[in-house]
C-alpha positions as CSV (number, residue, x, y, z in Angstrom):
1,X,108.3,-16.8,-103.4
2,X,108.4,-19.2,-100.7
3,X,110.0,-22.1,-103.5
4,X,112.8,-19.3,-104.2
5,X,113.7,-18.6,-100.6
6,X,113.6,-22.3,-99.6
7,X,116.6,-22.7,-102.8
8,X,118.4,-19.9,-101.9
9,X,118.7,-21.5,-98.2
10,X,119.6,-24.9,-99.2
11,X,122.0,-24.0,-102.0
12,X,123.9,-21.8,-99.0
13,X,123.4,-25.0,-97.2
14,X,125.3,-27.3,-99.9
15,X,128.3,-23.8,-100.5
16,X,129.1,-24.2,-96.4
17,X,129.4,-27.7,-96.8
18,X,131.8,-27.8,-99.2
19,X,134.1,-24.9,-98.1
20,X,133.7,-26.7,-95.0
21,X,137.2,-28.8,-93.9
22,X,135.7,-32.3,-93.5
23,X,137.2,-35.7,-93.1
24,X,137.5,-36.3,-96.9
25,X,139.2,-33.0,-98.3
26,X,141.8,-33.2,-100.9
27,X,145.1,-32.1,-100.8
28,X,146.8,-31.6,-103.7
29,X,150.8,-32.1,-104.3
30,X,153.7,-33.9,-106.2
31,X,156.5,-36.1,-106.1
32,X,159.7,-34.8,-105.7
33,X,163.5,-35.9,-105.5
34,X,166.2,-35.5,-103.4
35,X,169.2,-36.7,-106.4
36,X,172.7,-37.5,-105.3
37,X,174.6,-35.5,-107.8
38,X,178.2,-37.1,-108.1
39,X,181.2,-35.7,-109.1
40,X,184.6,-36.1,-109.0
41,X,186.6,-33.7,-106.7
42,X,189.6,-33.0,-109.5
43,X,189.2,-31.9,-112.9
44,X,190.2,-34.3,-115.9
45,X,189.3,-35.5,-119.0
46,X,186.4,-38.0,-118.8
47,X,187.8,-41.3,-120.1
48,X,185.0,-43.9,-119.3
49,X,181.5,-43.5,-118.6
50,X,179.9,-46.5,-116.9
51,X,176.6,-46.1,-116.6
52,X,173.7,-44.5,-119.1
53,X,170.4,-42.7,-117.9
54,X,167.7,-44.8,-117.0
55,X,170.3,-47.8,-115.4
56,X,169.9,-49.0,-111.8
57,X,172.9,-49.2,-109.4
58,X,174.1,-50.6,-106.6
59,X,176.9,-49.2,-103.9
60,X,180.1,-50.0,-105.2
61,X,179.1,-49.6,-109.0
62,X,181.5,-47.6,-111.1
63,X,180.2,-44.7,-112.7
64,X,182.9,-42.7,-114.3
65,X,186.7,-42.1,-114.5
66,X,188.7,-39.2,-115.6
67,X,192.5,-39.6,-116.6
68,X,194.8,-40.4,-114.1
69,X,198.3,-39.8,-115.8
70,X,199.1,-37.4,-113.5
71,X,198.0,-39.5,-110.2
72,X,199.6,-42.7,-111.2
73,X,203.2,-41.1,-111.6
74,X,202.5,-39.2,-108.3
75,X,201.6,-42.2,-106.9
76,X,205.0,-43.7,-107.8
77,X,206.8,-41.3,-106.8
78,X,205.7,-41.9,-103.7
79,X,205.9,-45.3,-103.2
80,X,209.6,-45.1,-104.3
81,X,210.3,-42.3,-101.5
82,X,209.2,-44.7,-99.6
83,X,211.2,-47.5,-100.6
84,X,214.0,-45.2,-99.7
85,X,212.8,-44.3,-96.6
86,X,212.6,-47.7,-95.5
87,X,215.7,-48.9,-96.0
88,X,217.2,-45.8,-94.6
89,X,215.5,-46.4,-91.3
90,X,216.3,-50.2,-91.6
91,X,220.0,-49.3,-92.3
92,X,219.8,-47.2,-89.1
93,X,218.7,-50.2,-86.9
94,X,221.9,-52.0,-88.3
95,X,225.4,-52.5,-87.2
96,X,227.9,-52.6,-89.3
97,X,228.4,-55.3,-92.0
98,X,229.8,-58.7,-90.6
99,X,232.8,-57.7,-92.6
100,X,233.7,-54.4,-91.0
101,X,233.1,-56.3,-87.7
102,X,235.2,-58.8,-88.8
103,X,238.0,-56.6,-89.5
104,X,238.2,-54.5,-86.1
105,X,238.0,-57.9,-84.4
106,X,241.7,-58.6,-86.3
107,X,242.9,-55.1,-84.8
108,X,241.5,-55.7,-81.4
109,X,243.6,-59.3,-81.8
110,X,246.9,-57.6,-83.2
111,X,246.5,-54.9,-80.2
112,X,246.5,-57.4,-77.5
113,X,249.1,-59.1,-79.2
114,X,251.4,-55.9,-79.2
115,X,249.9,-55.4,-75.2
116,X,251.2,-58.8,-74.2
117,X,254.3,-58.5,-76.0
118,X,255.0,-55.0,-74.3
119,X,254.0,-56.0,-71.0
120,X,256.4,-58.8,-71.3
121,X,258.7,-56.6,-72.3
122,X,258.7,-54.3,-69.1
123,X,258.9,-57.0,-66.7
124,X,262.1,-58.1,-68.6
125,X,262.9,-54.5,-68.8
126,X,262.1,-54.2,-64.8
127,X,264.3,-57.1,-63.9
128,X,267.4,-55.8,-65.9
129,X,267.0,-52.0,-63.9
130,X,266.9,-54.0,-60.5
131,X,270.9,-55.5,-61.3
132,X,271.8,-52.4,-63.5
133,X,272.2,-53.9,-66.8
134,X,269.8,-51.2,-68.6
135,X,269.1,-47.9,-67.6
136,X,266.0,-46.3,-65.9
137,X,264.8,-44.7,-69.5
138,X,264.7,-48.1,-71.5
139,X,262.3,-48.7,-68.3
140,X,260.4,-45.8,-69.0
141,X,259.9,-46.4,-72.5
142,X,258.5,-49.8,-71.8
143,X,256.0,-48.8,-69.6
144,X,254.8,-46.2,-72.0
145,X,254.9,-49.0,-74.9
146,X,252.3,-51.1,-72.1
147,X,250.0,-48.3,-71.3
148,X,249.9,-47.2,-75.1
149,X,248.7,-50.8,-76.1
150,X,246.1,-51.0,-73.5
151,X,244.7,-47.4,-75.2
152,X,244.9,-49.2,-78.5
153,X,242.8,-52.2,-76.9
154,X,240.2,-50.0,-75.2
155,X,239.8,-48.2,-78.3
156,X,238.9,-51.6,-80.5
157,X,236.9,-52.8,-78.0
158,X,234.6,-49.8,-78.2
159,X,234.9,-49.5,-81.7
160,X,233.9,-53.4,-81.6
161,X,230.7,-53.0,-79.5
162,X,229.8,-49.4,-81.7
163,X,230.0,-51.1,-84.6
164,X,227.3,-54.3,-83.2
165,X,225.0,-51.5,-82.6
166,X,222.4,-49.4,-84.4
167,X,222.7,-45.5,-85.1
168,X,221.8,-43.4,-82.2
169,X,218.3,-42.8,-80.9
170,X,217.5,-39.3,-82.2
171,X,218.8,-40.5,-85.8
172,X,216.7,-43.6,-85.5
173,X,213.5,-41.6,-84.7
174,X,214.3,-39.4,-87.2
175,X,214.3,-41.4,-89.5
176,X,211.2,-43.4,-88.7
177,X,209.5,-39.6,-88.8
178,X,211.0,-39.3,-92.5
179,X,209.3,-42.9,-93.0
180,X,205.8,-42.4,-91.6
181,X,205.9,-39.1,-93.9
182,X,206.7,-40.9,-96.8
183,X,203.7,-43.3,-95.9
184,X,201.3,-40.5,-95.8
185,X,202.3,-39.4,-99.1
186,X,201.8,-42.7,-100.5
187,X,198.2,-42.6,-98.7
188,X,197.5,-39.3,-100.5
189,X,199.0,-40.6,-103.9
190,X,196.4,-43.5,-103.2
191,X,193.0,-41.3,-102.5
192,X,194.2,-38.8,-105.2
193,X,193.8,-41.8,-107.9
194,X,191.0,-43.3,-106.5
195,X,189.1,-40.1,-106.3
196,X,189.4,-40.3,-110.5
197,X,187.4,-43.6,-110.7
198,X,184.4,-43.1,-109.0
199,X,182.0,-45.2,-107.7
200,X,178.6,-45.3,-106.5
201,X,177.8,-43.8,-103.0
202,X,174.1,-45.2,-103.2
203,X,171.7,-47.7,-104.8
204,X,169.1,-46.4,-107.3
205,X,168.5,-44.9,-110.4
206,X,170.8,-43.0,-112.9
207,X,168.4,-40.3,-113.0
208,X,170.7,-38.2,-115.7
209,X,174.5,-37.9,-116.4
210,X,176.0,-34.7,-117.7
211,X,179.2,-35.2,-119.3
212,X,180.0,-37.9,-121.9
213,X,183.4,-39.8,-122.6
214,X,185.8,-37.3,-123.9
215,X,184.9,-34.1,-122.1
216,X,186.5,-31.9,-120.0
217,X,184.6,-32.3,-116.3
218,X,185.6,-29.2,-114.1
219,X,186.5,-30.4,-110.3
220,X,183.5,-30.7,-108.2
221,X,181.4,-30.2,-111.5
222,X,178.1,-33.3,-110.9
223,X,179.1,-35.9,-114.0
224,X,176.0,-38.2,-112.8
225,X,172.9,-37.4,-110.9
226,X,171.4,-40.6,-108.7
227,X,167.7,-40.7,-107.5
228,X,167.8,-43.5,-104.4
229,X,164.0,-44.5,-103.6
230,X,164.3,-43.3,-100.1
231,X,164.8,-40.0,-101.4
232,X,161.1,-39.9,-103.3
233,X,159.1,-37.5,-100.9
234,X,155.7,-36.0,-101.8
235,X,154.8,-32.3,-101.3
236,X,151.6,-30.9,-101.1
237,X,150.3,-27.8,-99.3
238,X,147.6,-27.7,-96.7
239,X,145.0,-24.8,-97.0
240,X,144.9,-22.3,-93.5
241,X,141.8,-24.1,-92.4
242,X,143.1,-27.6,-92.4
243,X,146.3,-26.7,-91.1
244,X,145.1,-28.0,-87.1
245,X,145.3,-31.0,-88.6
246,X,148.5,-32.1,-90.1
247,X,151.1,-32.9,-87.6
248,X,154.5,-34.2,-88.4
249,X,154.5,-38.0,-88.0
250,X,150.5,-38.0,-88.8
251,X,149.4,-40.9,-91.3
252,X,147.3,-39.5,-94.5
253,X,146.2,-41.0,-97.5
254,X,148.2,-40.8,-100.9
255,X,146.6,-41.3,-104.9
256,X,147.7,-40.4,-108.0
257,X,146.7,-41.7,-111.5
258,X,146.6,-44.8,-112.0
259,X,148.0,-45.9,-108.6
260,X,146.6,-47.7,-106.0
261,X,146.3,-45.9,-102.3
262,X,149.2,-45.6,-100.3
263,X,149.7,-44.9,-96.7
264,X,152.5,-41.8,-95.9
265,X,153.8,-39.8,-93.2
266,X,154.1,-36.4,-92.7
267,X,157.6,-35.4,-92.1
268,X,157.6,-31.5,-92.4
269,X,155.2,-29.1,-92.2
270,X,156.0,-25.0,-92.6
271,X,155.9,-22.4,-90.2
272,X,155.3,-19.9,-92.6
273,X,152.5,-19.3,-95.5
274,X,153.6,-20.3,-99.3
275,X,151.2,-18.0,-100.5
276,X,150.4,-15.2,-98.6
277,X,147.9,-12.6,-100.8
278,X,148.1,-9.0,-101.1
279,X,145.8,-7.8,-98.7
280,X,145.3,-7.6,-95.0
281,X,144.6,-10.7,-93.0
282,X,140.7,-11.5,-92.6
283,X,138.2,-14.2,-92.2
284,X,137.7,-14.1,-95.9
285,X,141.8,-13.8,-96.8
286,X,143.0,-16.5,-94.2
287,X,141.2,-19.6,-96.5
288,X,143.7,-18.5,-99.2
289,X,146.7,-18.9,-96.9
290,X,148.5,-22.5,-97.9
291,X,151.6,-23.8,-96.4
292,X,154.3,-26.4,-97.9
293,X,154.0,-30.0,-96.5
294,X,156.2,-33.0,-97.3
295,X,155.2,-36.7,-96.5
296,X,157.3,-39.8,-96.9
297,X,156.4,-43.3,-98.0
298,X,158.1,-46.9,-97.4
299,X,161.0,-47.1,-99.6
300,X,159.2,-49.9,-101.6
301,X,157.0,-47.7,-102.9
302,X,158.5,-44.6,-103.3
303,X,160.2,-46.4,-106.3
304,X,156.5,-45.9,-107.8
305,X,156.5,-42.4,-107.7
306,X,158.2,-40.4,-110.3
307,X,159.7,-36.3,-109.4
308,X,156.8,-34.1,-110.9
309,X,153.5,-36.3,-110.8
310,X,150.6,-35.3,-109.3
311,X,148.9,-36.9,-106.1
312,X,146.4,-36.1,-103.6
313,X,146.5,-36.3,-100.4
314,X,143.8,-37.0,-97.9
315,X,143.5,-38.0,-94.0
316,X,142.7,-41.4,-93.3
């Protein structure tokens, strides 16, 4: 009896230790990833696919193009409204051609050439009304032929210095306006075309693509899906016992089959159970509560990992 009892006490013995939360316990988890799922913000046809599941890549790599038909006449368009635009606002800044100058400068010359003539003319004319040989009106008339060749010169000479000018200020601006907007639209054109060929936003592996050369790829539809190492973490939960003793930013212990033993850090822990069971919070329930945890390793090894296998976690 005595042999029985002494069992029973050391077998309850060993069942505390076990349940207890010691240095050594065992988490289990898995690997998970974060993928970059790319896609193209327009729809289109899928005319090249550049990479095949399983590939690495770097930044910069192409992945896939849709048709771009549409974009590259856009773009055209474009870049001959600006053309236009250009030479409008050049024009503007302009004077005249050398050979419109050229010919206001011969009327400005036959103008003075009438103004001398007339002004000779009325001191002549002014000389002959002082001894009475012509009358007062042939006088008159003179001085009108002087003052209206001395309008026709002023006139010239502004006509002269408009024509060495440029257009006016407010058409100038406008016009650089009209230019600036045709160089957004070329800009647009541009990112429109470019957003068909698209490239690589991060280094890693082609995890999967889902389209294929020939398809129809809706816009904003993922074409390939891209798995960067950094974005390997590990989840595992921590039972309610053990939860005092995972902080975010603590060091633990990471296995899985067939891999050596790495070192992680926590980087999330929950505020709220995963599993919470059906029945009212006790000191028997609470060892059933888990909650979510995430670790993360260097980037050289979280290319080891792979999303879904299995690790264990324990403290160091």
């Amino acid at each position: 009896m005595r042999l029985t009892r002494a069992v029973v006490v050391l077998g309850g013995i060993c069942f505390l230790a076990a349940c207890s939360p010691g240095k050594e316990s065992k988490l289990h988890g898995y690997a998970e990833g974060e993928f970059v799922r790319v896609a193209a913000p327009f729809a289109g046809q899928m005319t090249v696919l550049a990479v095949q599941r399983g590939a690495n890549v770097k930044t910069g790599d192409a992945l896939f193009a849709l048709e771009q038909e549409s974009e590259k006449a856009a773009r055209l368009e474009a870049e001959a409204r600006l053309k236009s635009s250009e030479s409008q606002f050049n024009n503007l800044q302009k004077g005249k051609r050398p050979s419109e100058v050229a010919a206001i400068q011969a009327q400005l010359a036959q103008a003075q050439a009438s103004l001398k003539l007339s002004r000779q003319q009325l001191t002549r004319d002014q000389d002959l009304v002082a001894k009475n040989f012509i009358s007062q009106q042939r006088l008159d008339e003179a001085r009108a032929a002087v003052a209206r060749d001395e309008a026709r010169v002023g006139e010239l000479i502004a006509q002269l210095q408009t024509a060495r000018l440029g257009a006016r200020t407010d058409e100038i601006e406008a016009a650089r306006s009209a230019m600036k907007a045709a160089q957004a639209a070329v800009a647009q054109a541009q990112w429109r075309l470019d957003q068909k060929s698209i490239k690589s936003p991060v280094t890693g592996l082609v995890h999967d693509t889902l389209y294929v050369a020939g398809e129809w790829a809706p816009a904003g539809s993922p074409v390939v899906s891209l798995l960067p190492p950094a974005n390997i973490k590990l989840r595992f939960f921590i039972p309610e016992p053990l939860l005092a003793r995972f902080k975010v930013g603590q060091r633990v212990q990471v296995t899985c089959d067939g891999c050596a033993k790495f070192t992680a850090n926590v980087s999330y822990v929950s505020a709220q159970a995963e599993y919470t069971p059906p029945v009212i919070y006790s000191n028997q329930a609470r060892a059933k509560l888990v909650y979510l945890a995430e670790a993360r390793v260097a980037p050289e090894d979280a290319a080891k990992f792979h999303p879904g296998q299995p690790i264990d976690i324990t403290l160091p």
